[in-house]
N, CA, C and O atoms as CSV, one atom per row, in Angstrom:
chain,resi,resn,atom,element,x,y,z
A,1,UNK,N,N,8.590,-10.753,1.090
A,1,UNK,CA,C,7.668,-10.571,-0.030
A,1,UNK,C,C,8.488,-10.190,-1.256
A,1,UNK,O,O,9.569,-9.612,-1.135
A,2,UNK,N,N,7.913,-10.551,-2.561
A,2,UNK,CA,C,9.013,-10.656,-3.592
A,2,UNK,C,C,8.400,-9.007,-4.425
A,2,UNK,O,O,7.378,-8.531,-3.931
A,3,UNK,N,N,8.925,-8.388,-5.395
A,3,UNK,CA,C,8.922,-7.290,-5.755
A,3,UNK,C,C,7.343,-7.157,-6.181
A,3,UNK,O,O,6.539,-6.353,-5.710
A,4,UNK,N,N,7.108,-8.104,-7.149
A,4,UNK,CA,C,5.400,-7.727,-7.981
A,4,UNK,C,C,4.676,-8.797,-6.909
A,4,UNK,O,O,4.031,-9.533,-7.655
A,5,UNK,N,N,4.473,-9.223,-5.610
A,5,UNK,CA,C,3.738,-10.199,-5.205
A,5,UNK,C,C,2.553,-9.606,-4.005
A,5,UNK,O,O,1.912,-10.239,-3.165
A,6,UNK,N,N,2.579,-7.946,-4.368
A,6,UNK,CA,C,1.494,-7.478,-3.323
A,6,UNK,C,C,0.125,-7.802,-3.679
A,6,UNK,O,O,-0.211,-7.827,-4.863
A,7,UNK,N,N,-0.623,-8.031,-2.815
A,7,UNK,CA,C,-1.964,-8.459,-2.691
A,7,UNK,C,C,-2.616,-6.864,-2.544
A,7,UNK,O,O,-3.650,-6.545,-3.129
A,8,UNK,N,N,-1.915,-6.016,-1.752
A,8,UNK,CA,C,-2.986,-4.382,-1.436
A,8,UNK,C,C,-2.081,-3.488,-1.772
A,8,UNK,O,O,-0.906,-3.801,-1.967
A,9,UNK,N,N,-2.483,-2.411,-1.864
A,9,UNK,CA,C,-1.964,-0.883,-2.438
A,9,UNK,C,C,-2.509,-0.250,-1.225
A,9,UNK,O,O,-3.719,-0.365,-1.034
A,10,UNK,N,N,-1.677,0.506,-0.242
A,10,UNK,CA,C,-1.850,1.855,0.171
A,10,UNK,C,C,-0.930,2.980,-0.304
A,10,UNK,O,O,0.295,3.098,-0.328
A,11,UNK,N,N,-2.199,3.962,-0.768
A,11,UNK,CA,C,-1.845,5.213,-1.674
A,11,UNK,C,C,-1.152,6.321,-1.252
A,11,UNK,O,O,-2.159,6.934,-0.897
A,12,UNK,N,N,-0.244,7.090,-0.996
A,12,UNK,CA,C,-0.363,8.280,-0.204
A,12,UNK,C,C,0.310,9.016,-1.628
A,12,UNK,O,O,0.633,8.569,-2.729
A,13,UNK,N,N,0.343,10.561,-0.913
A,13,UNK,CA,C,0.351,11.619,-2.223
A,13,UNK,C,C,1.689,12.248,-1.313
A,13,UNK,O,O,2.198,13.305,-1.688
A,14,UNK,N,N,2.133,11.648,-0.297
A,14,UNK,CA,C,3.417,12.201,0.301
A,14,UNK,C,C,4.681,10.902,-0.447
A,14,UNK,O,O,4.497,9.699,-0.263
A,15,UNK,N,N,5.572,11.294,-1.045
A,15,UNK,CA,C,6.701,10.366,-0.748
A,15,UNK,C,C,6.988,10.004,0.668
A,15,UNK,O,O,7.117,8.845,1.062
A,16,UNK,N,N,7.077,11.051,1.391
A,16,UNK,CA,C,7.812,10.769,2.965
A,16,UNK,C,C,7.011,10.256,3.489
A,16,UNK,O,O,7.483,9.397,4.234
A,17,UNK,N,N,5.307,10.340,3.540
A,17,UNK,CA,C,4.791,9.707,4.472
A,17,UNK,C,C,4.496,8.129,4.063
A,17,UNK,O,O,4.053,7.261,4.815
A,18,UNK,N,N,4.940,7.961,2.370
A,18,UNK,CA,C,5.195,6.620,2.392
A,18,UNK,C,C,6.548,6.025,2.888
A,18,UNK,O,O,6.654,4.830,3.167
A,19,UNK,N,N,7.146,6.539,2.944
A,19,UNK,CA,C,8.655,5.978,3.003
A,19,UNK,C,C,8.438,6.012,4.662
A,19,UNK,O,O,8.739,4.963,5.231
A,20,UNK,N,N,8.019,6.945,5.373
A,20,UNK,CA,C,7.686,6.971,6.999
A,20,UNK,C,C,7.064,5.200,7.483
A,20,UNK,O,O,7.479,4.363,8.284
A,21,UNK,N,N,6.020,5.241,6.615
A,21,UNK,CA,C,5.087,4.071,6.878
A,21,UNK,C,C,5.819,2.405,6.851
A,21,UNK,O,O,5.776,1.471,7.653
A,22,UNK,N,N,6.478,2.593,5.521
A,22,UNK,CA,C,7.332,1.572,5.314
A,22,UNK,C,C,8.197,0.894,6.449
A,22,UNK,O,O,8.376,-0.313,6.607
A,23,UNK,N,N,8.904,2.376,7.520
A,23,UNK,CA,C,9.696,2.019,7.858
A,23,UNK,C,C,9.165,1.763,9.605
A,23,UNK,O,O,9.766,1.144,10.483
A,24,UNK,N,N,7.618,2.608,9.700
A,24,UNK,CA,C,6.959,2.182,10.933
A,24,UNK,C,C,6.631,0.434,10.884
A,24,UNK,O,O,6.941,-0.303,11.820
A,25,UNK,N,N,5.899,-0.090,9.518
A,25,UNK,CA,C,5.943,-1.288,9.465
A,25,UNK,C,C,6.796,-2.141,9.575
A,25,UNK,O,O,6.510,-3.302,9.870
A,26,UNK,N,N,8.156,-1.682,9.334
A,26,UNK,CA,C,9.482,-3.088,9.490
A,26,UNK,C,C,9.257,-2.851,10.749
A,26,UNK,O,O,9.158,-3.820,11.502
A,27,UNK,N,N,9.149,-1.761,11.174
A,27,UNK,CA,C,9.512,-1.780,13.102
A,27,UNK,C,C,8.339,-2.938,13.626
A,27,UNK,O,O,8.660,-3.638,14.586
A,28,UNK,N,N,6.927,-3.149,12.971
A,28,UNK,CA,C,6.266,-3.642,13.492
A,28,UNK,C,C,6.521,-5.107,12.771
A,28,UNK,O,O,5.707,-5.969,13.105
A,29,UNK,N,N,7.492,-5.487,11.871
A,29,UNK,CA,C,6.946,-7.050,11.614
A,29,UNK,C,C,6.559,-7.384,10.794
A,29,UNK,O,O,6.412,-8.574,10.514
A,30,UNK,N,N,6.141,-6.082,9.865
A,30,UNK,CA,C,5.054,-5.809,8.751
A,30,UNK,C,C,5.876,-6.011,7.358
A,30,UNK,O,O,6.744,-5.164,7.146
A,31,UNK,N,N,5.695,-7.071,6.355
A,31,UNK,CA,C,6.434,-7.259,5.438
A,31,UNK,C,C,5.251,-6.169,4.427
A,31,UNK,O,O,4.063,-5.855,4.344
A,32,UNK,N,N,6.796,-5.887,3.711
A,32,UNK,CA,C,5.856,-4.433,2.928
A,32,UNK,C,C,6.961,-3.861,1.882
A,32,UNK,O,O,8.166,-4.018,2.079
A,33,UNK,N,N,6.402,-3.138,0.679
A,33,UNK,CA,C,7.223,-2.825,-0.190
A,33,UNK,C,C,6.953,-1.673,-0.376
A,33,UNK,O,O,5.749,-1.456,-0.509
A,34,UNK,N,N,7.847,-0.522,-0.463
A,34,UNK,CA,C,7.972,0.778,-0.902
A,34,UNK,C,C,8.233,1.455,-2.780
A,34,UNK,O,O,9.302,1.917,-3.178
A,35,UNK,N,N,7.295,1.360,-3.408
A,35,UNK,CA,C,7.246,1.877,-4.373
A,35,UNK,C,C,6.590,2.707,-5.276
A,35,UNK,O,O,5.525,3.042,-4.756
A,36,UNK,N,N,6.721,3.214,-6.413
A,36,UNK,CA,C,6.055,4.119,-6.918
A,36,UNK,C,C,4.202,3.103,-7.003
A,36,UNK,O,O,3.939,1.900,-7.001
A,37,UNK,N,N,3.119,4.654,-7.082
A,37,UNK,CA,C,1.841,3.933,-7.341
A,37,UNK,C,C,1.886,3.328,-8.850
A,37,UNK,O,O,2.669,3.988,-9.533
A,38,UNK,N,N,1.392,2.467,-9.431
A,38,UNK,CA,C,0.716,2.298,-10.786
A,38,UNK,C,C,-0.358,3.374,-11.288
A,38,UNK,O,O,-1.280,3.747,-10.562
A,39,UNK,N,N,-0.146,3.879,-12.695
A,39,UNK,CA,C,-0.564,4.823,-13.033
A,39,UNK,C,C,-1.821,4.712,-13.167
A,39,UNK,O,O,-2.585,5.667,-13.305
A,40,UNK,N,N,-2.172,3.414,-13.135
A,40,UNK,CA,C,-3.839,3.073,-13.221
A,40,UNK,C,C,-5.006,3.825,-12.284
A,40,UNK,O,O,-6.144,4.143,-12.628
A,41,UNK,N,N,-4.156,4.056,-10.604
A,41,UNK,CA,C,-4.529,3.890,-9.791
A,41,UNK,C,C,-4.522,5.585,-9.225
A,41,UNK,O,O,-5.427,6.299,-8.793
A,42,UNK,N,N,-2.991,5.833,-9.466
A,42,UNK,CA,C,-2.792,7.505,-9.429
A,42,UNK,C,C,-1.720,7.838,-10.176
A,42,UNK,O,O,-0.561,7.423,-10.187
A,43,UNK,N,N,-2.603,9.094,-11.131
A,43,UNK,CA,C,-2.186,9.647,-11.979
A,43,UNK,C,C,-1.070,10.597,-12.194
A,43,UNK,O,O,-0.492,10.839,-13.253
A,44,UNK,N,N,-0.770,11.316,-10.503
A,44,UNK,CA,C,0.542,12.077,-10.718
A,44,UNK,C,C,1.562,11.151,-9.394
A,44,UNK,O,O,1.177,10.357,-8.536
A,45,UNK,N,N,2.505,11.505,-9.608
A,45,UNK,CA,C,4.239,11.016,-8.782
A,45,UNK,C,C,3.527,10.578,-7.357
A,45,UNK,O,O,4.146,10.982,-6.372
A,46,UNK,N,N,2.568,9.972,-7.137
A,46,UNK,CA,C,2.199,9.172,-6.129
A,46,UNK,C,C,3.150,7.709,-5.556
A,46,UNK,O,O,3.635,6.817,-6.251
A,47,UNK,N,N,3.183,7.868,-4.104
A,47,UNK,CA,C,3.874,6.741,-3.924
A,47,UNK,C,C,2.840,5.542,-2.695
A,47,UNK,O,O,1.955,5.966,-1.952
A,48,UNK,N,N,3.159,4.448,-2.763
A,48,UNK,CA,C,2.534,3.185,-2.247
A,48,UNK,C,C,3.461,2.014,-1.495
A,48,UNK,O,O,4.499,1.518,-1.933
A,49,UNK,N,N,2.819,1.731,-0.300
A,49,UNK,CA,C,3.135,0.526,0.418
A,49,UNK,C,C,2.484,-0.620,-0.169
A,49,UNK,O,O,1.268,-0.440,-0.219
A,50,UNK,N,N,2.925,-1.947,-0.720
A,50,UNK,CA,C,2.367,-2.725,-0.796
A,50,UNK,C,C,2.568,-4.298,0.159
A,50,UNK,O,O,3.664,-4.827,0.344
A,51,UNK,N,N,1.598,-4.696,0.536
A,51,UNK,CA,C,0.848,-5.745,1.318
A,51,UNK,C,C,0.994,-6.784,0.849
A,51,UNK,O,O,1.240,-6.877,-0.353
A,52,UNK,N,N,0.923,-7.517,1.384
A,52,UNK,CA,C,0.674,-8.998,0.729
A,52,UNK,C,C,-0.284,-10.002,1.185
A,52,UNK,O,O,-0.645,-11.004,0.568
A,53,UNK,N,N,-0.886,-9.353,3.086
A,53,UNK,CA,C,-1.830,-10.562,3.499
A,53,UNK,C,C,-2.654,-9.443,3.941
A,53,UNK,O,O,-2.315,-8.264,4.043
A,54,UNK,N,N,-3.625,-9.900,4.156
A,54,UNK,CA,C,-4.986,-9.282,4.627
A,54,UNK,C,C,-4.909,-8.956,6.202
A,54,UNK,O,O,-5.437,-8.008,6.783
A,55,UNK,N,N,-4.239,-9.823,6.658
A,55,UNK,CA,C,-4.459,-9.365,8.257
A,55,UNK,C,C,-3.392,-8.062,8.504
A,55,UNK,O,O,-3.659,-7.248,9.388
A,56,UNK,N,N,-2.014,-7.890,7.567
A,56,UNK,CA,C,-1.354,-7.032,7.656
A,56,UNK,C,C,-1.463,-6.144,7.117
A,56,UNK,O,O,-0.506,-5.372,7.055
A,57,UNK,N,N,-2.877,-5.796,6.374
A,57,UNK,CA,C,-3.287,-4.408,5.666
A,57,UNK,C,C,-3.712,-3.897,6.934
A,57,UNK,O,O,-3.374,-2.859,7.503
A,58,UNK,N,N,-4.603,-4.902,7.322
A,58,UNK,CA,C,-5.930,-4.298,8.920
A,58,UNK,C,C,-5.074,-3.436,10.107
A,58,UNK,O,O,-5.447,-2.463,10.762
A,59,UNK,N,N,-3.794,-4.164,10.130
A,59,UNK,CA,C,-2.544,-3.709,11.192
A,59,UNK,C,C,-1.737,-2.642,10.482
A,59,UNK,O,O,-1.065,-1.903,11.201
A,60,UNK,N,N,-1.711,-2.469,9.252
A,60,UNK,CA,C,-0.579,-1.601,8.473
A,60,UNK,C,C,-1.595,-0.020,9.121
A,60,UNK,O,O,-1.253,0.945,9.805
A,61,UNK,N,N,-3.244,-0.524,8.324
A,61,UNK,CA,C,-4.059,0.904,8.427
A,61,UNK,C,C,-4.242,1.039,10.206
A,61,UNK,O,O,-4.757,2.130,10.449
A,62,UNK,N,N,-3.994,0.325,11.350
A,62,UNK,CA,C,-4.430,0.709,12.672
A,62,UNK,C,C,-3.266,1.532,12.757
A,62,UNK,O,O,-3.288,2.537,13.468
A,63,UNK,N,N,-2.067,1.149,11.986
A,63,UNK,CA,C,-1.178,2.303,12.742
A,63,UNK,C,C,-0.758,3.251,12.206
A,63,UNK,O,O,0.123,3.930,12.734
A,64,UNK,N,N,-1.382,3.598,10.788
A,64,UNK,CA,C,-1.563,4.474,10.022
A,64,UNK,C,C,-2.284,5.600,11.034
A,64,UNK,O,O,-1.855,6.669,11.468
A,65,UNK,N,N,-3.668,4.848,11.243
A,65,UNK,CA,C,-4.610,5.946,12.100
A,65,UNK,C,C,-4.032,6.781,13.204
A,65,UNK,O,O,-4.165,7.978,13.459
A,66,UNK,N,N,-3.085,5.444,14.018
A,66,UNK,CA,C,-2.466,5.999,15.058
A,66,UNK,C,C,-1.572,7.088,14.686
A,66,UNK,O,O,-1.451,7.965,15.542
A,67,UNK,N,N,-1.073,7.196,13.856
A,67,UNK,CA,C,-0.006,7.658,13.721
A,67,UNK,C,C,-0.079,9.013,12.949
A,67,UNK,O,O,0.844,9.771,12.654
A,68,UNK,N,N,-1.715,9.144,12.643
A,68,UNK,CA,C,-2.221,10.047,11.979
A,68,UNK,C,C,-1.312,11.129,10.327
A,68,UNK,O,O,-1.040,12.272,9.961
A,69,UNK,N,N,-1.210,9.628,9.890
A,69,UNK,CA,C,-0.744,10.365,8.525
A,69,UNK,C,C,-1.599,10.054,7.301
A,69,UNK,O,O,-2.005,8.912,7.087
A,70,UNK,N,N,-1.857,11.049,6.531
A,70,UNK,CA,C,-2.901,10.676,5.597
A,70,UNK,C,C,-2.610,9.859,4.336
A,70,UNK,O,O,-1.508,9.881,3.788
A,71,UNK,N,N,-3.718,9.087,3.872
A,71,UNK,CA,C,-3.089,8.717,2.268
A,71,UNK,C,C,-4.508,8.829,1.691
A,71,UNK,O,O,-5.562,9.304,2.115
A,72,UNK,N,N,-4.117,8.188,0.516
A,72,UNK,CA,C,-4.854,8.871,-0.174
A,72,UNK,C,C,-6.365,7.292,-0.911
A,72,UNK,O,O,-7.428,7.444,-1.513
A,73,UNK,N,N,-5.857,6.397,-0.569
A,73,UNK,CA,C,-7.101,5.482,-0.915
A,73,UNK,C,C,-6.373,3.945,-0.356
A,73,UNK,O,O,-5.362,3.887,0.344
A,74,UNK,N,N,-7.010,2.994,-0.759
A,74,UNK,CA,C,-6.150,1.575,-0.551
A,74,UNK,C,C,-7.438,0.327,-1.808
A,74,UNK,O,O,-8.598,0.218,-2.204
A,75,UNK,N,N,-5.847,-0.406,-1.903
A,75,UNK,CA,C,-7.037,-0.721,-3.196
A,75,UNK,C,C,-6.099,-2.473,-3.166
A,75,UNK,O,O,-4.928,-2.688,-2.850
A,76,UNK,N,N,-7.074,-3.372,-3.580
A,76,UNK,CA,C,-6.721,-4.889,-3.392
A,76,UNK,C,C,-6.255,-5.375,-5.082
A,76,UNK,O,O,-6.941,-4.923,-5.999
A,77,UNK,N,N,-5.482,-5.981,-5.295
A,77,UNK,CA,C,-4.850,-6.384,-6.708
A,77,UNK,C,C,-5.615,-7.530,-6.838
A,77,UNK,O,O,-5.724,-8.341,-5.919
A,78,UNK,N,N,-6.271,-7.681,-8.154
A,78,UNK,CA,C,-6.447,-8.708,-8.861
A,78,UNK,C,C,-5.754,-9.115,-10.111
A,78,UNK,O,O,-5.613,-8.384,-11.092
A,79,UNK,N,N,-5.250,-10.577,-9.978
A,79,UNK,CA,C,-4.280,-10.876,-11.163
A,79,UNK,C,C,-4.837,-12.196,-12.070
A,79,UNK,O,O,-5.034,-13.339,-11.657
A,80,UNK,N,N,-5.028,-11.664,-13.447
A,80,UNK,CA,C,-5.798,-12.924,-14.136
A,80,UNK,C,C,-4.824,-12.695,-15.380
A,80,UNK,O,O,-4.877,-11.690,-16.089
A,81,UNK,N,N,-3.827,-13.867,-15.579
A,81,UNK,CA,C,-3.060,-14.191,-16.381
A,81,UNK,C,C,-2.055,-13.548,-16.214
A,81,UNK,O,O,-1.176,-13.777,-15.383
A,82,UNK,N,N,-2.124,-12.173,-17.450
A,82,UNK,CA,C,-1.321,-11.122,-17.826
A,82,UNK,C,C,-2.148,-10.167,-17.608
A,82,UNK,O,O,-1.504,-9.166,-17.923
A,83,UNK,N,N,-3.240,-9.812,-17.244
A,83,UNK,CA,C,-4.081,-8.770,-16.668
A,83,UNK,C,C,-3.901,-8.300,-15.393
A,83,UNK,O,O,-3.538,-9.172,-14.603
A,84,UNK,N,N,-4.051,-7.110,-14.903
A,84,UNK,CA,C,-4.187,-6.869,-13.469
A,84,UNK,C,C,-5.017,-5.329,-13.303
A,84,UNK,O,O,-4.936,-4.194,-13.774
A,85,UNK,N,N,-5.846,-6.082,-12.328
A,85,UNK,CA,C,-6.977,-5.092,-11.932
A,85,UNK,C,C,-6.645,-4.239,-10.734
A,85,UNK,O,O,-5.554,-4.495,-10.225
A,86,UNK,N,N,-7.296,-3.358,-10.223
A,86,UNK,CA,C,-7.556,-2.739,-8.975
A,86,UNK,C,C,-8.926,-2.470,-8.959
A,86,UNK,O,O,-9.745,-2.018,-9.758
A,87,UNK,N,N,-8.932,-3.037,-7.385
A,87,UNK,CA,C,-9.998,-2.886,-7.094
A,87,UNK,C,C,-10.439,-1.814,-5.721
A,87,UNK,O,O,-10.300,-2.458,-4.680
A,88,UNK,N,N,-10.912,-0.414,-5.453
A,88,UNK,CA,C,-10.718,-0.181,-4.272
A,88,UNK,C,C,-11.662,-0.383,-3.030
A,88,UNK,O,O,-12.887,-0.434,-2.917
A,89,UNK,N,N,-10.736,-0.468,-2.244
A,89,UNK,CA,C,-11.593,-0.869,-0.977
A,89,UNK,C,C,-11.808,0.030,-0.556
A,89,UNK,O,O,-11.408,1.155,-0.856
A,90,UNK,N,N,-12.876,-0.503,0.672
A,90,UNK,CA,C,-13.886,0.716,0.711
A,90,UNK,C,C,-13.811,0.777,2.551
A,90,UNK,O,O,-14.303,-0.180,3.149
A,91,UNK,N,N,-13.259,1.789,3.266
A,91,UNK,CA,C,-13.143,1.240,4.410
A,91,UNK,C,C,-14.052,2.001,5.502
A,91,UNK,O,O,-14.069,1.612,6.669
């Protein structure tokens, strides 16, 4: 997956438990990017996994659950031109 080409945002308010997640997902297969949130989305030093397909959000969050670490929302990118939205999902 290329740097700006995520399709989902999962939020967490831990650095580590994003950087944890990131690295549970390579173990699983899970193409995924580790970076800061967009300020749109969260307002203080929040960090985010981003997604790129839908079936690997559904698998990113089962082993989230499993794995019982919290975050803080998850939200799907919409891109129209030079615009970009968030939208959050609702799970």
């Amino acid at each position: 997956m290329q740097y700006g080409e995520g399709k989902f945002i999962i939020v967490f308010t831990s650095n580590y438990h994003a950087y944890y997640i990131e690295e549970l997902l390579r173990r699983h297969n899970i193409d995924s990017i580790y970076k800061k949130a967009p300020r749109a989305i969260a307002r203080s030093c929040n960090s985010a996994i981003y997604l790129s397909k839908e079936k690997d959000l559904h698998k990113a969050l089962e082993l989230i659950k499993q794995g019982k670490v919290p975050f803080q929302s998850v939200f799907e990118i919409h891109r129209y031109d030079k615009k970009i939205e968030y939208q959050k999902v609702l799970l």
